[in-house]
N, C-alpha and C positions, 0 to 999 in steps of 0.2 A: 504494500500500500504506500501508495505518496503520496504527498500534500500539499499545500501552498498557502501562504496568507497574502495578501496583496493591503496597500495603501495609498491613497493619494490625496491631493490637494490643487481647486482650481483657482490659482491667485486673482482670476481677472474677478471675479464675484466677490471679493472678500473687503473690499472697502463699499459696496451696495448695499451688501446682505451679511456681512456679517460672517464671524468664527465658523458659527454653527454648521451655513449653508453651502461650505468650501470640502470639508471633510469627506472624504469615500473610501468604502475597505469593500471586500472579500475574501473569499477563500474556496480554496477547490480538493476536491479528494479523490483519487486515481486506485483504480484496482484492477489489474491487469489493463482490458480494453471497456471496461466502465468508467466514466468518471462524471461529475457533479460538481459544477461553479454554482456559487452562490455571489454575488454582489450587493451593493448597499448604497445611493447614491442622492443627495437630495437634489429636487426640480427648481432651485432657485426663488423668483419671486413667487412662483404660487402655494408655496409654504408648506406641500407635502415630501415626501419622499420616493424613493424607486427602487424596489427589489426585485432584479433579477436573477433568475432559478432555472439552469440548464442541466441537463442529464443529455448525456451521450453514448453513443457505443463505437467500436471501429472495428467494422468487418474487416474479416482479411481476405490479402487479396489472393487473387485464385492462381498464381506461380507462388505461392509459399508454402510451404511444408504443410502446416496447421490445416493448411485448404484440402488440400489431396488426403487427409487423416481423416477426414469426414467422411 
Protein backbone atom coordinates (compact mmCIF):
# COMPACT_ATOMS: atom_id res chain seq x y z
CA UNK A 1 0.00 0.00 0.00
CA UNK A 2 1.03 3.61 -0.77
CA UNK A 3 0.00 6.88 0.07
CA UNK A 4 0.31 10.58 -0.33
CA UNK A 5 -0.72 13.78 1.54
CA UNK A 6 -0.67 16.67 -0.66
CA UNK A 7 -0.99 20.66 0.38
CA UNK A 8 -1.25 23.93 -1.11
CA UNK A 9 -1.98 27.44 -1.07
CA UNK A 10 -3.50 30.17 -3.68
CA UNK A 11 -1.64 33.42 -2.91
CA UNK A 12 -3.79 35.42 -5.45
CA UNK A 13 -7.00 35.20 -3.12
CA UNK A 14 -5.48 35.65 0.10
CA UNK A 15 -5.50 39.46 0.44
CA UNK A 16 -9.62 39.37 -0.96
CA UNK A 17 -10.63 36.46 1.09
CA UNK A 18 -8.66 35.82 3.48
CA UNK A 19 -6.23 32.99 5.41
CA UNK A 20 -9.06 30.75 5.51
CA UNK A 21 -10.13 30.72 1.68
CA UNK A 22 -6.22 30.07 0.29
CA UNK A 23 -5.67 26.78 2.04
CA UNK A 24 -6.20 23.15 0.19
CA UNK A 25 -4.96 19.46 1.19
CA UNK A 26 -5.55 15.98 0.01
CA UNK A 27 -4.49 12.60 0.18
CA UNK A 28 -4.41 9.42 -1.82
CA UNK A 29 -4.18 5.69 -1.15
CA UNK A 30 -2.67 3.02 -3.63
CA UNK A 31 -3.03 -0.63 -3.50
CA UNK A 32 -1.79 -2.53 -6.20
CA UNK A 33 -3.93 -1.10 -9.31
CA UNK A 34 -6.68 0.53 -6.97
CA UNK A 35 -6.39 3.77 -5.76
CA UNK A 36 -8.45 6.80 -4.20
CA UNK A 37 -7.80 10.66 -4.08
CA UNK A 38 -9.59 12.59 -1.92
CA UNK A 39 -9.06 16.53 -2.13
CA UNK A 40 -10.34 19.43 -0.15
CA UNK A 41 -10.41 22.95 -1.78
CA UNK A 42 -12.47 26.07 -0.82
CA UNK A 43 -14.64 28.09 -3.81
CA UNK A 44 -13.55 31.51 -2.96
CA UNK A 45 -16.03 34.35 -2.64
CA UNK A 46 -19.15 32.15 -2.58
CA UNK A 47 -18.11 30.82 0.80
CA UNK A 48 -18.59 27.04 0.41
CA UNK A 49 -16.12 24.42 -0.10
CA UNK A 50 -15.17 21.40 -2.63
CA UNK A 51 -14.58 17.93 -2.08
CA UNK A 52 -13.31 15.83 -4.57
CA UNK A 53 -13.50 11.89 -4.35
CA UNK A 54 -11.93 9.76 -7.16
CA UNK A 55 -11.53 5.83 -7.18
CA UNK A 56 -9.61 4.31 -9.89
CA UNK A 57 -8.58 1.11 -11.35
CA UNK A 58 -5.69 0.33 -14.01
CA UNK A 59 -6.23 -2.54 -16.30
CA UNK A 60 -3.60 -4.19 -17.62
CA UNK A 61 -2.42 -4.13 -20.78
CA UNK A 62 -2.82 -7.01 -22.93
CA UNK A 63 1.23 -7.65 -23.83
CA UNK A 64 1.94 -8.08 -20.06
CA UNK A 65 2.34 -11.16 -18.30
CA UNK A 66 -0.65 -10.59 -15.65
CA UNK A 67 -2.96 -10.27 -19.01
CA UNK A 68 -2.08 -13.73 -20.62
CA UNK A 69 -2.50 -15.25 -16.72
CA UNK A 70 -6.15 -14.75 -17.10
Amino acid sequence: MQGAVRAGANTLTYYSLGLTSIVTFGFGLKLSDLSFDYAFAPTGQLGETTHRVSLSYNLPAKISRRYRER
